[in-house]
C-alpha positions as CSV (number, residue, x, y, z in Angstrom):
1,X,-19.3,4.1,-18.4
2,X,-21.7,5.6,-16.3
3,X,-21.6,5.8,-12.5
4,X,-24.5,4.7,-10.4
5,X,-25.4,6.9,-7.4
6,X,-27.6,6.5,-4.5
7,X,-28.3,9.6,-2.3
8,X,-29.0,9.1,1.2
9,X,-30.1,12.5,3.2
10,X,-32.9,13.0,5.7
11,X,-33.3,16.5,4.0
12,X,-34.7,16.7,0.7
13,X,-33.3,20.1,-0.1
14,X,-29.6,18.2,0.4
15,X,-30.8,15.3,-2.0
16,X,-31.8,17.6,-4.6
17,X,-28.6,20.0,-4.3
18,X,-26.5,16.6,-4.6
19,X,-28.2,15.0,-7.5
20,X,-28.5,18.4,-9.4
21,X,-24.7,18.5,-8.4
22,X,-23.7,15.2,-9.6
23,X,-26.0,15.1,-12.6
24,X,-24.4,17.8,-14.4
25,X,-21.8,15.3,-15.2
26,X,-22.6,13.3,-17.7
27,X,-21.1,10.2,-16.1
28,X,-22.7,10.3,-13.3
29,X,-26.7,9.0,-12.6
30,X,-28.4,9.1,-9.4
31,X,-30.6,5.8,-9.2
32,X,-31.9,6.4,-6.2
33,X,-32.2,8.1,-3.1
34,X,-33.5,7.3,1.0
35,X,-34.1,9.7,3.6
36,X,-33.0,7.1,6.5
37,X,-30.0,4.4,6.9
38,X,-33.1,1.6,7.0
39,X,-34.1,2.9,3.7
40,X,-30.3,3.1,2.3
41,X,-29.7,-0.4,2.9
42,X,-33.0,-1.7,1.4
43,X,-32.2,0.1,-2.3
44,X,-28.5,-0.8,-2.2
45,X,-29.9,-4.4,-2.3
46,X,-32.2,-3.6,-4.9
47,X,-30.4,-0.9,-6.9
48,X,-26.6,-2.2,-6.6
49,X,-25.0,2.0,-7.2
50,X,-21.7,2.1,-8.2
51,X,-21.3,4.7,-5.5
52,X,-23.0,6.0,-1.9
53,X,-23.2,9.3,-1.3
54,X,-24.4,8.8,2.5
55,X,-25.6,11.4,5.4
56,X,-24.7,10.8,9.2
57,X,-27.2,11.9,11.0
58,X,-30.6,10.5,9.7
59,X,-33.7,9.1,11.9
60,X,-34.2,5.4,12.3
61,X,-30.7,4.2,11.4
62,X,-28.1,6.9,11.3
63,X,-25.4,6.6,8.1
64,X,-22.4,5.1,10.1
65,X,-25.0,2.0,11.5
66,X,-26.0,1.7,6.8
67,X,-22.5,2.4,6.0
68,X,-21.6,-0.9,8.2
69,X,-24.0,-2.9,7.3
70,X,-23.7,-1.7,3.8
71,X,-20.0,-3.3,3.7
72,X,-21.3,-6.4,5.3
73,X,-23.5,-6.8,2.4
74,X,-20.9,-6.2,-0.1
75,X,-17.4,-5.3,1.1
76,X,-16.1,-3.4,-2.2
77,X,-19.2,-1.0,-2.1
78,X,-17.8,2.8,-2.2
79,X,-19.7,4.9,0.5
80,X,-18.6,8.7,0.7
81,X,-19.9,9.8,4.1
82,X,-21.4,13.8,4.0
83,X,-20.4,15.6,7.0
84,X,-20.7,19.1,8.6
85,X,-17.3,21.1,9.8
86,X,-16.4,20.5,13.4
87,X,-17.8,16.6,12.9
88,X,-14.6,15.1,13.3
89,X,-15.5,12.2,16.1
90,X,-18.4,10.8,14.0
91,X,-16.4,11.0,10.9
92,X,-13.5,8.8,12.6
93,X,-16.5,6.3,13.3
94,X,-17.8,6.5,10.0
95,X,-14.6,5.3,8.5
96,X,-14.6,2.9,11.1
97,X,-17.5,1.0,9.4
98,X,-16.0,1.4,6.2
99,X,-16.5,4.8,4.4
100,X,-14.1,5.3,1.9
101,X,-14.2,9.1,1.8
102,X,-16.2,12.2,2.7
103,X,-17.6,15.6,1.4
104,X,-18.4,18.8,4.0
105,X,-21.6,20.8,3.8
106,X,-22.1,22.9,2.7
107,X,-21.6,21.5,-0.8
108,X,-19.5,22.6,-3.4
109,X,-19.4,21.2,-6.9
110,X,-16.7,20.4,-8.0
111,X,-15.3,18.8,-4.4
112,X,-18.5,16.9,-4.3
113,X,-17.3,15.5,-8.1
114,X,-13.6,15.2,-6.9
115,X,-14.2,13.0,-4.0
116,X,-16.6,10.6,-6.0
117,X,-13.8,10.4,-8.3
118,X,-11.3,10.0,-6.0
119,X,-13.2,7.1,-4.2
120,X,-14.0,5.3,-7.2
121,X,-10.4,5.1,-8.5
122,X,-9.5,3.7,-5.0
């Protein structure tokens, strides 16, 4: 089976490191990816991933504001929030509205393949 990824990042260079990350893995695809929590929500309607791989800070709406109403939409989705070290406080909120994991930049392979593993077994 192959898992289903959207990317959401305002920066492009953080998209591409993640999908060039994630596909090296066979079983993992990225379907899609949004630059902004507005766009997030609009292509997990459309797309349906498997998984979100979901930045916090992004203009328009920020991750934690997608990642809730993400949940609303479809309460089993699997959101794993990307954070930066000494981001505790907004990472307590992200899981808040419903993030079901997390990786720190800067990213590393294989914890970047551990935690999407890890979320979708939960």
């Amino acid at each position: 089976m192959v898992v289903k990824i959207l990317i959401v990042d305002d920066s492009q260079f953080m998209r591409k490191l993640l999908r060039k990350i994630l596909e090296s893995q066979s079983e993992y695809m990225v379907i899609g990816e949004a630059e902004n929590g507005v766009e997030a929500v609009q292509l997990f309607k459309e797309l349906r991933p498997d998984i979100v791989i979901m930045g916090i800070f992004m203009p328009i709406k920020d991750g934690i504001s997608a990642t809730a109403e993400i949940k609303q939409i479809n309460p089993k989705a699997k959101v794993v929030m990307c954070t930066s070290v000494g981001q505790e406080e907004k990472m307590k909120q992200a899981i808040k509205a419903g993030a079901d994991g997390y990786i720190t930049k800067p990213f590393q392979g294989p914890k970047v393949t551990e935690a999407v593993k890890r979320v979708l077994q939960s």
